[in-house]
N, C-alpha and C positions, 0 to 999 in steps of 0.2 A: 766629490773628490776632484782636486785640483789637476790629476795628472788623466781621467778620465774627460774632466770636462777638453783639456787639450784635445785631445784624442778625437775626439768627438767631431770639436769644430774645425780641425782640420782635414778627416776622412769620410764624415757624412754625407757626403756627398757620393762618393767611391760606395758606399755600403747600402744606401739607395739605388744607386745603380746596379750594384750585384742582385737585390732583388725585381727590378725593373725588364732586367737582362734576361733572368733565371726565368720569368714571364714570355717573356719576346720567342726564347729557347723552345717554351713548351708550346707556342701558338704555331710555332712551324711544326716542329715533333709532329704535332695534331695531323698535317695535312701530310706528310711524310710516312707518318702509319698508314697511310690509305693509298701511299703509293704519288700520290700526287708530291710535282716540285715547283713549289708557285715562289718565286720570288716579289710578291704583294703585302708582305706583310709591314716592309716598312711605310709603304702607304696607307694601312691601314692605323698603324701608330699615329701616323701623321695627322689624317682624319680625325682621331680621337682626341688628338692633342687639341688641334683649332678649334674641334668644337666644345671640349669642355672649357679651354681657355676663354674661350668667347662669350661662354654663357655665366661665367665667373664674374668677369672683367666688364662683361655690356650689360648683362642682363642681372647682375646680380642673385647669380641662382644658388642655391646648395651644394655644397661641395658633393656630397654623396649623387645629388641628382645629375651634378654635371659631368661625376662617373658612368654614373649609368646612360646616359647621352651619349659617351665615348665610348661604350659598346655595341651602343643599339646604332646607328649611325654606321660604323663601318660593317655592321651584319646584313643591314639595308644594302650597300652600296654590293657587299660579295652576292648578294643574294640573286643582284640585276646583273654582275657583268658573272660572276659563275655558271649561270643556265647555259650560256653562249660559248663560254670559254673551257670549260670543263669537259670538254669534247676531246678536247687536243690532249697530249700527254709528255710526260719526257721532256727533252729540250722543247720543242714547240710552245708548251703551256709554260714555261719558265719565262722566254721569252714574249708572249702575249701578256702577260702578268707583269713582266718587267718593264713593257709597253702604258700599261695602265697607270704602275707606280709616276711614268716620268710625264702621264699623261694630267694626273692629281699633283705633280710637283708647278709644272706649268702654269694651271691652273690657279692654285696658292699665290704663284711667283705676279699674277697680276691682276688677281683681286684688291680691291680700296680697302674692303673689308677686313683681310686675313694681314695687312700691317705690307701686301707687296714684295718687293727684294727685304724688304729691314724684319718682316715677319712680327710678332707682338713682344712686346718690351712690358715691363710692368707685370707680370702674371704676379696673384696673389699667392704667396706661400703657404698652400694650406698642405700639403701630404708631409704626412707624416709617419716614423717609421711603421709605428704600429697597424697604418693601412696598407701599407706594403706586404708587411708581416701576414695579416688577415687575408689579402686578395690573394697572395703565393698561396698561403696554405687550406684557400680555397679551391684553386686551381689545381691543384697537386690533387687533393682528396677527389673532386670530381674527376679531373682525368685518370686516377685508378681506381674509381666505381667503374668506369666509360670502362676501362682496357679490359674488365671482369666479365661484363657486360657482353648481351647479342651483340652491342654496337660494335664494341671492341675485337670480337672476332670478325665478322663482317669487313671490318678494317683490314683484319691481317690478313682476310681468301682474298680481299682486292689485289691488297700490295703483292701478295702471291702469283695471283695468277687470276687479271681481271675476266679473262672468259669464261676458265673455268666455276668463276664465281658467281657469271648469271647466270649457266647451267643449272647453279644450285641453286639459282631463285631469288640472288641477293638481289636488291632493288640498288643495281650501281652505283647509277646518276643518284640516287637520293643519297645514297651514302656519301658520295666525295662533297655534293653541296653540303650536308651534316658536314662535312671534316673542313671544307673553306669555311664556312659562313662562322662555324664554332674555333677556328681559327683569328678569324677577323676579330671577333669580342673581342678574345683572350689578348690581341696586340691593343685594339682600340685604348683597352681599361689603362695599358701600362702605358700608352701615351698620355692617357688624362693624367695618372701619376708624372710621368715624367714632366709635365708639362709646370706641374706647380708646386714642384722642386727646383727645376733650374731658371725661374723669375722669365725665363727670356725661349721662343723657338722661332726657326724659322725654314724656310723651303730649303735651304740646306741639308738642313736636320733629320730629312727622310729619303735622301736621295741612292744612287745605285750603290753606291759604297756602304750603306745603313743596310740595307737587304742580304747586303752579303756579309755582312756582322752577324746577322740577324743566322743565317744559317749555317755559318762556320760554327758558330756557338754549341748548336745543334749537331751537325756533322761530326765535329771536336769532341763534343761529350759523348755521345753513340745517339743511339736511337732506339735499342731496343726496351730500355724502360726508362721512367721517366728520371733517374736520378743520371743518367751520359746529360741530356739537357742545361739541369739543375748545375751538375758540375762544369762542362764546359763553358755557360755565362759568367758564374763565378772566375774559372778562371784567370778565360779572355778578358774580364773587368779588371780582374787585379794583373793582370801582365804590364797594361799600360805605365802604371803605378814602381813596377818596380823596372821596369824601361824606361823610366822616365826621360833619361838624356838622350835613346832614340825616339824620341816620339814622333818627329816626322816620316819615321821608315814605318809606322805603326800598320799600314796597310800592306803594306809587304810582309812583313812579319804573319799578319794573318793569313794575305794568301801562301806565305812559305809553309804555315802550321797545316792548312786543307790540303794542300797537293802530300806534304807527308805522311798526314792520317789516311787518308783517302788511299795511298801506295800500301804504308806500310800498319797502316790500323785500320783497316775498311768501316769497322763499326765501332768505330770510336774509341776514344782509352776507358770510356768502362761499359767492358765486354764480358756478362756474365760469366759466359761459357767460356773464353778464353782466359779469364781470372781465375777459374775453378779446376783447369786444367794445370797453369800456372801455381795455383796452391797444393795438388794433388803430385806432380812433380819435384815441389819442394820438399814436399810430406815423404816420399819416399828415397828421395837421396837423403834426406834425414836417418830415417831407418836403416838406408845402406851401409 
């Protein structure tokens, strides 16, 4: 159909990215249940993009393979700076992490290899919706096995109350590494996505401003399950779009949206409990 194919090739891009994002969302969510606020994940995107770009574009590899490269890669990398760093907590560990990101952007910015300031040009277009489709609704179903899951409680006695949790025997430090390192995948993969959707990335593309997209998304939608995530990527993606003629104030806009939720929605706009209370209130003025 003429008025779909329109459609198509003018917002595919935007509809990609709400699944990219809804991704990005759930890899912080991860480390957020556990209590931990690492702002690394858009370095871990980054990670994942170079390298499956790289092995597309130089090496000629499999698209799937070059997925799975851009998860295993940034799990390695949280695996080595997580032991050392997952000590700290709170602001400290935000800021160590937010350290590392600009420490990987630098890095990017003057390798020969990784394309330098201009970053890789060329990337093959191979993502396509239905991988998007498949990796989200991969993601989703293991992270609520995970939430059912010993893992998933273990998470929430951390986020709770980390002393009282090794009282009870929880094995901490194993658990926050499980929530960074299963975090890092979860961005890596949607950086290989992302990467071979927009033909083009570069050290830009992952900088302090991308980390904090990366958790307003998060913050925005809530935290306590996994659809406050799913819905605030969404969307934060689509705001741009219908912003369009502020799109320079775009980062403002987001920081105005966090300092709001954060005051007056602490857990995001979808708050089980406070939607149930909200409908149970309505329900009864009804009656009245």
């Amino acid at each position: 159909m003429e008025w779909w194919q329109a459609f198509w090739s003018t917002y595919n891009t935007v509809i990609f990215s709400i699944g990219v994002n809804a991704m990005l969302a759930l890899s912080i969510y991860l480390t957020l249940s556990c209590g931990l606020l690492s702002l690394a994940n858009a370095a871990f995107m980054g990670i994942g993009a170079y390298a499956a770009a790289m092995l597309t574009m130089q090496a000629d590899v499999a698209f799937p393979l070059a997925l799975l490269a851009a998860g295993v890669l940034p799990a390695l990398v949280a695996l080595i700076i997580g032991i050392p760093t997952l000590r700290l907590s709170g602001v400290y560990l935000a800021m160590a992490t937010l350290g590392f990101g600009e420490v990987v952007r630098v890095i990017v910015l003057n390798l020969d290899v990784t394309g330098g300031p201009m970053g890789l040009n060329g990337i093959p277009l191979k993502t396509e919706i239905w991988h998007i489709a498949l990796l989200l609704a991969l993601t989703l179903y293991v992270l609520a096995r995970m939430r059912r899951s010993k893992i998933g409680r273990a998470f929430e006695a951390i986020k709770a109350d980390e002393v009282a949790a090794q009282l009870m025997g929880i094995n901490v430090a194993g658990y926050k590494l499980l929530a960074f390192v299963s975090g890092a995948v979860i961005a890596g993969v949607a950086g290989g996505l992302n990467a071979h959707y927009t033909f083009t990335i570069g050290p830009g593309n992952y900088a302090f401003e991308n980390a904090v997209d990366i958790l307003t998304m998060a913050v925005f939608g809530g935290t306590a399950n996994l659809i406050g995530p799913t819905l605030g990527a969404t969307i934060l993606t689509l705001l741009p779009e219908v912003l369009r003629e502020f799109k320079h104030f775009r980062l403002a806009f987001n920081g105005l949206i966090l300092i709001v939720v954060i005051l007056y929605l602490p857990k995001g706009i979808w708050d089980p409990a406070r939607l149930r209370a909200l409908f149970k209130r309505t329900s009864t003025k009804k009656e009245i």
